[in-house]
C-alpha positions, 0 to 999 in steps of 0.5 A, spaced: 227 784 648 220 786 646 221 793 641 219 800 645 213 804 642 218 809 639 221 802 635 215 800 634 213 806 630 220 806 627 217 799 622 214 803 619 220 807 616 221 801 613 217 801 607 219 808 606 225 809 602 229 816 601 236 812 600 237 807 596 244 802 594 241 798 590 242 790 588 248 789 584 251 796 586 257 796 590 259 802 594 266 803 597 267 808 603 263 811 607 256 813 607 253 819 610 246 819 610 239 822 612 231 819 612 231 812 611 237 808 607 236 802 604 242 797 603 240 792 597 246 792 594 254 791 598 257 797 602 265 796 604 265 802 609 261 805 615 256 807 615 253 814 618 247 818 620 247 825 619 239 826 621 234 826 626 232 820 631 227 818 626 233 816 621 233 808 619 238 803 616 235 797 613 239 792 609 235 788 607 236 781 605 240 781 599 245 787 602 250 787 607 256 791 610 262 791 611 265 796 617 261 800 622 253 801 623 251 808 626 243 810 627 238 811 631 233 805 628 238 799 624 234 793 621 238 787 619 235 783 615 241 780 611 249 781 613 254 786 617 260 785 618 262 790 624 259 794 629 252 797 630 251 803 634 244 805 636 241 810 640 234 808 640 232 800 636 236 794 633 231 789 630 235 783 627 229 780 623 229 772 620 235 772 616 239 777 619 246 776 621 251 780 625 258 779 627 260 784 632 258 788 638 251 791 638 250 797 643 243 799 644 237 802 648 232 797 645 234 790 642 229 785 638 233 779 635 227 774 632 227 766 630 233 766 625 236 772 626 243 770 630 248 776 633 255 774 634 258 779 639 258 782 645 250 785 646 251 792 650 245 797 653 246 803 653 244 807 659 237 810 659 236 817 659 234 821 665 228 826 666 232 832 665 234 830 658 228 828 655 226 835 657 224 840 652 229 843 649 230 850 651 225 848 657 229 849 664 228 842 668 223 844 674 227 845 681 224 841 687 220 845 692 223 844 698 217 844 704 218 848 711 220 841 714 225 840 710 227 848 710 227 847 718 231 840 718 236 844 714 237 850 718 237 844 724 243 842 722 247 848 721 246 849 728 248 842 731 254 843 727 255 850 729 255 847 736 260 841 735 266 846 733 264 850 739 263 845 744 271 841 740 274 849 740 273 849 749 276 842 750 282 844 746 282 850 749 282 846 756 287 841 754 294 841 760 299 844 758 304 839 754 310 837 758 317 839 754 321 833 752 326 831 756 333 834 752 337 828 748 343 828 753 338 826 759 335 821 756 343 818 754 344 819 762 338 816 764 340 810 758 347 809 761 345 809 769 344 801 772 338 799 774 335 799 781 339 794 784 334 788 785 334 783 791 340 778 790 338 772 788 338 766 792 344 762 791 345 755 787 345 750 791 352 747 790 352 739 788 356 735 793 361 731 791 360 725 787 362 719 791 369 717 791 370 710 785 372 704 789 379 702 789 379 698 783 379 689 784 387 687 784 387 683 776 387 676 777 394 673 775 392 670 768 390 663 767 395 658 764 393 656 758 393 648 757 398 647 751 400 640 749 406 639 744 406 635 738 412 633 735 414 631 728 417 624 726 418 624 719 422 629 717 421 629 710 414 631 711 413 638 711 414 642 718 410 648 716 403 645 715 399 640 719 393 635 716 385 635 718 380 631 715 374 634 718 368 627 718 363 633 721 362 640 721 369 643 725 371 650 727 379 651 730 382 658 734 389 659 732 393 665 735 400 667 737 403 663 743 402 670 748 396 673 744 391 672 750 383 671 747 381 665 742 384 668 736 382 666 729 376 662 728 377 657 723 371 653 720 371 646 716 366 644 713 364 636 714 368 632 710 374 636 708 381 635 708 385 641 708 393 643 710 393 649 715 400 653 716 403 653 722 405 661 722 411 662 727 410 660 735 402 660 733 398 654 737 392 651 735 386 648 738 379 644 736 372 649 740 368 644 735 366 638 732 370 632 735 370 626 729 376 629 726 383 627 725 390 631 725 396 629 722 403 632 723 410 629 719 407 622 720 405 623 727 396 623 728 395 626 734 391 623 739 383 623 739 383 625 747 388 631 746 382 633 741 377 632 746 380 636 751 380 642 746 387 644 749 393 648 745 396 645 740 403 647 739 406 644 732 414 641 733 418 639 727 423 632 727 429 634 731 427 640 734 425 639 742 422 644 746 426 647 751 426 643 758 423 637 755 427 630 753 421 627 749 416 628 746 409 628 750 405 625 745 405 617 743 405 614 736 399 613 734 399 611 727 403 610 721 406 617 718 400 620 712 
């Protein structure tokens, strides 16, 4: 920002010194002074103007400071640590450097000269201040206008509390609050009866359930007894040698269902148990061969897919003289 007359005037300050800290010198605490102050040595403490407003700090190229800085024209040409507060002008010239907050009126940072803080103007100084001291600021005249709007204003108001005062006045009389025990009384009672609602149609009975179909007497299930010859083969598993791909169902004799899936893989042979009382049939894959206690079943009681029933040498089912099957092959 460009330097204000006032600031302007003050660089002539500059060369006038009326304190001096010269170079090499070194104070420690703080400095109060008057006129202008020239810092060319080194201060550790602040620094302080007790004069008028044309007072000066200037530090010039070989000074610094270290602490606060307060006048109302600072000119930094070397170095300060701390603060500056100025009631008229800040002037950093080339070379100068500040490292802290700056507050002002009127600031001039030149080519080289660096301020590491926050920069801050101060609040410009009204009429009524910068008045002469002891001179009273000249009161504003009012004009018969503005003597008239003011009157015109009372009135208006003057008028509106009358006219707010008449509808208080008019306003009906409050109607009292009814007692607590009538409000209970009230609460309590039913509301007025209404119309009665229209009665739900009633849904009609769901038609009765036909009378269950009689169960069909289970069907016969087609067994076919096949009987042991040699006793010295075992009596509680049977042989199957599986050419191709077979599956068997095996169940109790008065189990109803298919039972338990048996799957052979093709050219197996395998020993099935015989459980107690259990039957056995062949559902799929018909190149395969049985043997029981040296008897081959026959092809064709394969095919058919009846129900197996395994009987050993020497027991015979009841209500039969032989067995049903014929020998068809030598004992395995």
């Amino acid at each position: 920002m460009p330097l204000s007359e006032t600031s302007k005037r003050a660089g002539s300050s500059q060369h006038r010194t009326d304190t001096m800290i010269g170079a090499g010198m070194r104070v420690e605490g703080h400095v109060a002074f008057s006129g202008v102050l020239r810092v060319q040595g080194e201060i550790l403490g602040d620094v302080a103007c007790q004069g008028d407003a044309g007072d000066t700090v200037v530090v010039d190229a070989t000074g610094s400071v270290t602490g606060a800085v307060g006048a109302p024209r600072i000119v930094v040409r070397g170095r300060v640590l701390g603060p500056l507060h100025s009631a008229q002008s800040i002037d950093i010239q080339q070379g100068g450097r500040v490292v802290g907050d700056a507050s002002y009126r009127h600031i001039a940072i030149h080519a080289g000269g660096l301020v590491e803080g926050a920069l801050t103007p101060a609040l410009p100084i009204d009429a009524d201040r910068e008045a002469p001291t002891g001179q009273a600021p000249r009161a504003h005249d009012e004009s018969p206008t503005e003597r008239r709007g003011g009157r015109g204003a009372l009135a208006a108001a003057a008028l509106a509390l009358a006219v707010a005062a008449g509808l208080w006045l008019s306003r009906p009389p409050a109607t009292p609050a009814p007692p607590a025990a009538d409000m209970a009384a009230k609460e309590a009672a039913p509301p007025p009866s209404a119309p009665p609602a229209a009665a739900e149609p009633v849904a009609a009975p769901a038609p009765a359930a036909p009378p269950a179909a009689p169960a069909r007497p289970a069907e016969a299930v087609e067994e076919t007894t096949v009987q042991g010859v040699n006793p010295a083969k075992p009596a509680g598993v049977f042989l199957l040698v599986s050419k191709a791909p077979s599956v068997l169902y095996r169940k109790k004799r008065e189990e109803e269902g298919e039972g338990t899936r048996l799957a052979v893989p093709r050219g197996k042979t395998v020993s099935i148990a015989i459980g107690r009382n259990e039957l056995f049939r062949v559902a799929e894959g018909r190149d395969l061969e049985i043997f029981y206690q040296g008897r081959k079943v026959a092809p064709k009681t394969i095919e058919t897919g009846a129900w197996m029933r395994f009987v050993p040498q020497g027991a015979r089912p009841p209500g039969e003289e032989r067995p049903a099957e014929s020998d068809d092959g030598a004992a395995r």
